[in-house]
N, C-alpha and C positions, 0 to 999 in steps of 0.2 A: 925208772923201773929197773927193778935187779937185772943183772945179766942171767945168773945162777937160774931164776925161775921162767926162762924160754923153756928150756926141754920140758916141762912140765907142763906147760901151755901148749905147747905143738903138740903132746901124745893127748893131751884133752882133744885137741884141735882134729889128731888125725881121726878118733874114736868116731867124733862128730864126723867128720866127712865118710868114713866107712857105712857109719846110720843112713847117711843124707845115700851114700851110692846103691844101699842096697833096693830103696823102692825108686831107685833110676832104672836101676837094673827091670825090676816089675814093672817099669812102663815101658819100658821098650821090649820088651817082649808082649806087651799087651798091647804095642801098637802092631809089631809086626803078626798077631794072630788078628787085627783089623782089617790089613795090608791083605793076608792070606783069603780073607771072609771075603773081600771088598772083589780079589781075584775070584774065586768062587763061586760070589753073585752077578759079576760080569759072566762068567763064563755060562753060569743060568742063565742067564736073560736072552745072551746069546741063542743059547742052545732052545730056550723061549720064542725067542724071535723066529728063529729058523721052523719052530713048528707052527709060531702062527702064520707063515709065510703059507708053510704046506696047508695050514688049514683053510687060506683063503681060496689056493690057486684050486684045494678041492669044493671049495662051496661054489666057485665059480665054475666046474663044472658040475657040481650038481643043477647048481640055477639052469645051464644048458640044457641039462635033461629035464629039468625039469617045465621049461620051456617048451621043448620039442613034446614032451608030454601033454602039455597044454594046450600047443597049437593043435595036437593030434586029435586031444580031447574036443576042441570046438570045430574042428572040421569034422568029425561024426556028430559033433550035436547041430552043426549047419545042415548035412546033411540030412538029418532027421525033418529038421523043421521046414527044409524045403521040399521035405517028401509030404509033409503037412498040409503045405500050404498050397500044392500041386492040388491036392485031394481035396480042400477046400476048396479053390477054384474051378477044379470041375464041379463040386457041389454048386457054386454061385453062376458057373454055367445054366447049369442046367434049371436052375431058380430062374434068374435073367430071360433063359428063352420060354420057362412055362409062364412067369410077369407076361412077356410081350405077347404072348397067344391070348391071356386072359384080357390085358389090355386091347386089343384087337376086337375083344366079342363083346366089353364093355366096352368100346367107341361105336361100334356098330348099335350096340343098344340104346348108348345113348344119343346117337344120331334119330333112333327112330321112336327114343320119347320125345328129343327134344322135340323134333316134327312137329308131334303132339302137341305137345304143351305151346308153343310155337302157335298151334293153329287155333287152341283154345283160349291162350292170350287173347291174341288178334282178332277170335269172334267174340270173346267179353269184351274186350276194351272197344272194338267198335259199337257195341252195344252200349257199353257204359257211357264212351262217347257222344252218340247219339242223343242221349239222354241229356249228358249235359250243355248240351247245342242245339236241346229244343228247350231245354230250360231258358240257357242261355238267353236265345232269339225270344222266347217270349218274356223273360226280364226286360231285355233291350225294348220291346214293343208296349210292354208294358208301361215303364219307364216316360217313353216319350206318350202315350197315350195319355197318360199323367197328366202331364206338363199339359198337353195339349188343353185336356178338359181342365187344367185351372186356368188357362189362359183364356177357354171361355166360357167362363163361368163371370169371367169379369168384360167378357164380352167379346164377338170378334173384333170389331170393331168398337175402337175405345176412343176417348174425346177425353182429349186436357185442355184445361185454359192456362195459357200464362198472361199476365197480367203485367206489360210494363212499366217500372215505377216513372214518375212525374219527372217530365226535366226539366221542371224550374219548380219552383215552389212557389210560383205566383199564380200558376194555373191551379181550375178549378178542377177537383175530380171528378167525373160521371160514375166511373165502374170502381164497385169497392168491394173490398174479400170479405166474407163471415168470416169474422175471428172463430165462431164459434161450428162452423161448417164448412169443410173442406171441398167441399162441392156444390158450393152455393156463391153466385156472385150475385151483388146487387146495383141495377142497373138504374140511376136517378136522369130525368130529364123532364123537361118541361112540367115541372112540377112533381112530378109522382116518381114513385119509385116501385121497380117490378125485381123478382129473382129469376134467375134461370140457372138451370141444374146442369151438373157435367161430370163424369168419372172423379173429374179431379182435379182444385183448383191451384195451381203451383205459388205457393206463398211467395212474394217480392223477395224475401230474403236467402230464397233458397241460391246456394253454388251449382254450377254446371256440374257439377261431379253430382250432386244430392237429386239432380234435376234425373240423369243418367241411371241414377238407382230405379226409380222410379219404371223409366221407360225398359231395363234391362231385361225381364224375364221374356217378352215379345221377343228378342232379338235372337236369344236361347235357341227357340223355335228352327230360327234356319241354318242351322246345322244337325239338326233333324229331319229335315227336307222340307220342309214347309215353305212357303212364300210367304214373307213378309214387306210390309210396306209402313215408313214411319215418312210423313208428309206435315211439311209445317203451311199455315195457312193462317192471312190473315190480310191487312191493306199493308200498304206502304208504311216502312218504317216502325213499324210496331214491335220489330228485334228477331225478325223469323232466320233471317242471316247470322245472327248472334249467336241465337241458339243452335241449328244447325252447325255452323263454322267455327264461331266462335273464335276467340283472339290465340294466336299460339299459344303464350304461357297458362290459357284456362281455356282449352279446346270445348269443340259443341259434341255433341252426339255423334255425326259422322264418323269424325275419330275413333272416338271412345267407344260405339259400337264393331267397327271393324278388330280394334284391339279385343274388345271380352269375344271374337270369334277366335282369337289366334289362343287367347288364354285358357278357354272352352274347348277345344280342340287339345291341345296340352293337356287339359285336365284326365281326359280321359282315356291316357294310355296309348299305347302302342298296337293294341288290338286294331283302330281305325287312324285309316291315313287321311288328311286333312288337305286340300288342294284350294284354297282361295285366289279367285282372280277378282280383280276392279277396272271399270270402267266408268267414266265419265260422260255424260251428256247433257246439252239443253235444247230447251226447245224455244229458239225463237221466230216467232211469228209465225208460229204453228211448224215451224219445219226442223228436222233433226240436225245437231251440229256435235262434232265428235268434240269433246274437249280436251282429248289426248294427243289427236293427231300432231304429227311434226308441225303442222300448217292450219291449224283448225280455223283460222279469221278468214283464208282463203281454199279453203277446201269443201267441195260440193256437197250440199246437205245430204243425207239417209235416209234410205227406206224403212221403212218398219212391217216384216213381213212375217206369216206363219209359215214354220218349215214343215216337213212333210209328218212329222208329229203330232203336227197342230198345237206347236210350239210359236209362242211370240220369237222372233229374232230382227236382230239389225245388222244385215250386209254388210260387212267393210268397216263393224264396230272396230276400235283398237281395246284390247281386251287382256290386261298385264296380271300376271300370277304376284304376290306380293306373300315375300318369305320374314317380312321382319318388320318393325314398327317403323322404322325407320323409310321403308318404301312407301307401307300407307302416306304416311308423313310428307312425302315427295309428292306424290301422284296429288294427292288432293290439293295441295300448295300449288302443283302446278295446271290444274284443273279451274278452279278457284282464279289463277291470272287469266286465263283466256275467256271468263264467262263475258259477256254484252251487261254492263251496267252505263247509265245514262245520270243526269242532274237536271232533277223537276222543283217547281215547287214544295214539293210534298217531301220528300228525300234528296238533298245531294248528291248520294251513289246509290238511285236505285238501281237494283236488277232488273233490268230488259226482259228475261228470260225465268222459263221452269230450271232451273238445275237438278239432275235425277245423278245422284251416286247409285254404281248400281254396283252387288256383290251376289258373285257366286259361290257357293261353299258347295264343294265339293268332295264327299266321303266314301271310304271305303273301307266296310269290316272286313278286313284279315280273317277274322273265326268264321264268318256265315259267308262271306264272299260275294254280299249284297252291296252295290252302290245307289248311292242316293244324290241327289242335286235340290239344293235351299236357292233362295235367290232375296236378296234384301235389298229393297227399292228406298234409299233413303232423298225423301226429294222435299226440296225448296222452292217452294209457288214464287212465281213473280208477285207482289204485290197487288190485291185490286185497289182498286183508285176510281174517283169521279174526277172525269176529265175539265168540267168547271173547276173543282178546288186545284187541280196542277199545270192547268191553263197550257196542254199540251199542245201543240202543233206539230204538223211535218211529220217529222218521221217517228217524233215523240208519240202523235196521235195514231200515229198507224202500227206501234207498241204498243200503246194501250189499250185499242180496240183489238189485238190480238190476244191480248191478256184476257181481258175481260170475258172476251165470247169464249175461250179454256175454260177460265174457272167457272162462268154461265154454264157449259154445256155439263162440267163435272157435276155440279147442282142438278140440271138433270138427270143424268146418270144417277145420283143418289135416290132421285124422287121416283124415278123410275123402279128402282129395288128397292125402296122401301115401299110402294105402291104394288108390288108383287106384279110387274108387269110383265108380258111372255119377252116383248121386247125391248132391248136395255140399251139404249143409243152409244155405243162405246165407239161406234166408229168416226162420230161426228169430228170428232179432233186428235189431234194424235195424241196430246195428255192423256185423256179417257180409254185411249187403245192402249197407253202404255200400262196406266194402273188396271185394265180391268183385270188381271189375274190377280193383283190384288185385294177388289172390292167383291169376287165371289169364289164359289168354292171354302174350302175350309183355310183359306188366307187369313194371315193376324196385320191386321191396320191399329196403327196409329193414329191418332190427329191432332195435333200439338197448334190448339187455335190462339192465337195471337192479335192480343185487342192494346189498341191505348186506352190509357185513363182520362185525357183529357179529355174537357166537356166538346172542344172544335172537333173531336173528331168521332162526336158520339153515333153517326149518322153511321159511318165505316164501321164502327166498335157492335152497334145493333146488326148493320150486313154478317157482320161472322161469325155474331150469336145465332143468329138464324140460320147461317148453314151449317152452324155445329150442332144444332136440336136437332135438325134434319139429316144428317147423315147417321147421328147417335142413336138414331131409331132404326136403323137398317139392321136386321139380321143375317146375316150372310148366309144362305145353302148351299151347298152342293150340288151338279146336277143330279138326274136319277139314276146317269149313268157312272157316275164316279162310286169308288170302292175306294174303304180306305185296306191301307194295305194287311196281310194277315198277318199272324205268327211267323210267318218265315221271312216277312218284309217285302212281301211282292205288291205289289198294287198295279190294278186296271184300270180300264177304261179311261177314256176321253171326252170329258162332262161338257154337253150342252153344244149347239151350234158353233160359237166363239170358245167356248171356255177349254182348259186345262185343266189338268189333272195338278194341284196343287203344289203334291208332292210328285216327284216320280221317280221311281225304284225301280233300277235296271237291276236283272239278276244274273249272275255268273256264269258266262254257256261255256 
């Protein structure tokens, strides 16, 4: 490169740098009017600041007054509202005490309707009550008057036969059932053949439970007050213990009618209270034996006497209240061990003795406040017997001839009432004394006659046809002095020389 042409490159060069200085020059002056602004807006801001400083420290006292304004403001409006509420509560004052005055002269008012009303109740409802407590009482009277007259309608005295089937099958039979008549047996012997009639002739095939239906609506009776008496009869051997007692697992009648009292009583509510007691006795060789007593094998026989009533009783009976099946069950079991049975001919374990289950039912209605007393004589005859066929002796014969003249004299007695005789030998033995409340007045008897089939023992099987015709014709009356009881349950009088009053209905003093 020339030397010659530097200077003309450097005066290029300086032209160029003069250009380049001049907008230097314009930015440094247009930073330093930046510089100047930039002091300017600080110094605003500043001077900004400073006034919003004062602007707070004044809004913070305004808020002050404005506070105190406020507080001032709600203290006159408390004010107010408690001068308000002053004057409301003397207004609720004086509300409150005119309430309690009026309240005052409405308790007194209504103390002196209620009075009223009180008194008016009280003579409707004992009126309406009254009404329905004689309805009541003669429902209940009704009721049993019912029962009563269907039980005889079928008779007071009823007669079944049972008929024991054959125990061997090589014996001949004398007594045979009409298939075709239930109250018809036919009696064959020495050639001929006769019928005799009876309520009712219990089929061989019937169950002890089927037997019980039968005998149940009689037994109904004494817990209505009635005296009842269910007596089995018949010779030796012919099942009168069977039926009666019967084996535990298929019990007899005993049982079974003690329990439809306890179930019968249950049935009918809480109105009437139910008190059953049982005692046990026999009679041997005419004399009374407790069968309950701790000691009955050596304990002094009973009297049998009327109390000032002219009630039957027996002094120094043992006489147990029974609350559950379970007692029945007991008592009779241990009744049933202490009877006298012996081994004859005729029977291996005959009964010596009458056994008499006796039950008292004893009721009380709650609503009428009448009590009543049933009595259920449930007895099992010693066996009759001819002392040629059981070839008795000794003490055996002096058994048997105490049997015998019992049920003799009871045959009596029957012949005697059904003969309409003024006098009824009840006293000849004490059997007869026991059942006579049984066999008159409006008493429901049973007679559950018990024959065998066999032809050997057709001689005995004829004796207790004939005194089942004979008792089955007896109507029972009343004396003329007996009343039955009225609508209210009361009953009088005390029928006849010997007799009771069937029923007897104490009333509520």
């Amino acid at each position: 490169y020339p030397i010659s042409a530097l200077p003309d490159d450097f005066g290029a060069h300086s032209d160029d740098h003069s250009r380049i200085q001049e907008p230097r020059g314009q930015i440094e002056n247009r930073i330093e009017e930046v510089i100047e602004a930039d002091e300017d807006y600080e110094s605003d801001m500043a001077s900004v600041s400073g006034e919003c400083d004062s602007l707070r420290s004044g809004t913070t006292d305004s808020m002050s007054q404005s506070d105190l304004v406020t507080s001032t403001a709600g203290e006159m409006i408390d004010e107010h509202q408690l001068y308000r509420l002053k004057r409301c509560a003397e207004g609720l004052r004086k509300e409150i005490g005119e309430l309690k005055r009026l309240s005052l002269e409405m308790k007194d008012a209504f103390g002196d309707s209620l009075g009223e009303v009180q008194h008016l109740v009280e003579s409707k409802t004992a009126d309406f009550f009254k009404v329905l407590m004689d309805r009541y009482k003669a429902e209940m009277e009704t009721r049993k008057t019912l029962h009563n007259k269907l039980v005889e309608l079928n008779g007071n005295i009823r007669v079944f036969y049972r008929i024991r089937p054959l125990l061997s099958t090589r014996d001949q039979a004398a007594i045979r059932i009409d298939p075709m008549d239930e109250g018809v047996v036919h009696l064959h012997s020495n050639g001929r053949r006769t019928s005799r009639a009876a309520d009712f002739v219990i089929p061989t095939n019937f169950s002890q439970k089927e037997i019980f239906e039968r005998v149940s609506p009689i037994v109904t009776s004494c817990i209505d007050g009635y005296n009842v008496c269910i007596f089995a009869y018949g010779h030796t051997g012919s099942g009168k213990t069977y039926t009666m007692e019967g084996p535990c697992e298929d019990p007899g009648i005993n049982q079974r009618a003690i329990l439809q009292l306890f179930e019968a009583s249950q049935a009918r509510g809480n109105d009437i209270e139910y008190i059953i007691k049982l005692s046990m006795i026999e009679i041997y060789n005419d004399k009374i034996r407790d069968l309950l007593a701790i000691s009955s094998s050596t304990a002094s026989p009973l009297n049998l006497r009327r109390d000032a009533s002219g009630h039957l009783s027996i002094p120094g009976l043992e006489c147990r209240q029974v609350n559950s099946p379970g007692d029945v069950k007991q008592i009779l079991r241990k009744g049933s061990i202490s009877r006298a049975t012996s081994s004859t001919d005729a029977n291996a374990n005959s009964s010596r003795s009458h056994l008499i289950v006796r039950v008292q039912a004893h009721a009380k209605n709650n609503v009428t406040g009448t009590t009543t007393i049933g009595h259920l004589n449930l007895v099992d005859l010693a066996g009759s017997e001819r002392v040629s066929h059981t070839n008795a002796t000794g003490q055996l014969l002096k058994e048997a001839t105490a049997i015998n003249k019992s049920l003799s004299e009871l045959g009596n007695v029957v012949f005697a009432l059904r003969q309409g005789q003024k006098h009824v030998p009840f006293r000849n033995c004490v059997l007869t004394r026991l059942l006579e409340d049984s066999l008159q007045g409006d008493s429901k008897t049973l007679v559950l006659v018990h024959v065998s089939p066999e032809l050997s023992h057709v001689h005995e099987s004829v004796s207790s046809i004939n005194f089942a015709e004979k008792i089955g014709q007896v109507q029972t009356k009343g004396p003329a002095a007996f009343k039955r009881a009225d609508s209210i349950g009361k009953a009088t009088g005390v029928g006849g020389r010997q007799g009771n009053c069937a029923k007897t209905t104490l009333k509520k003093s």
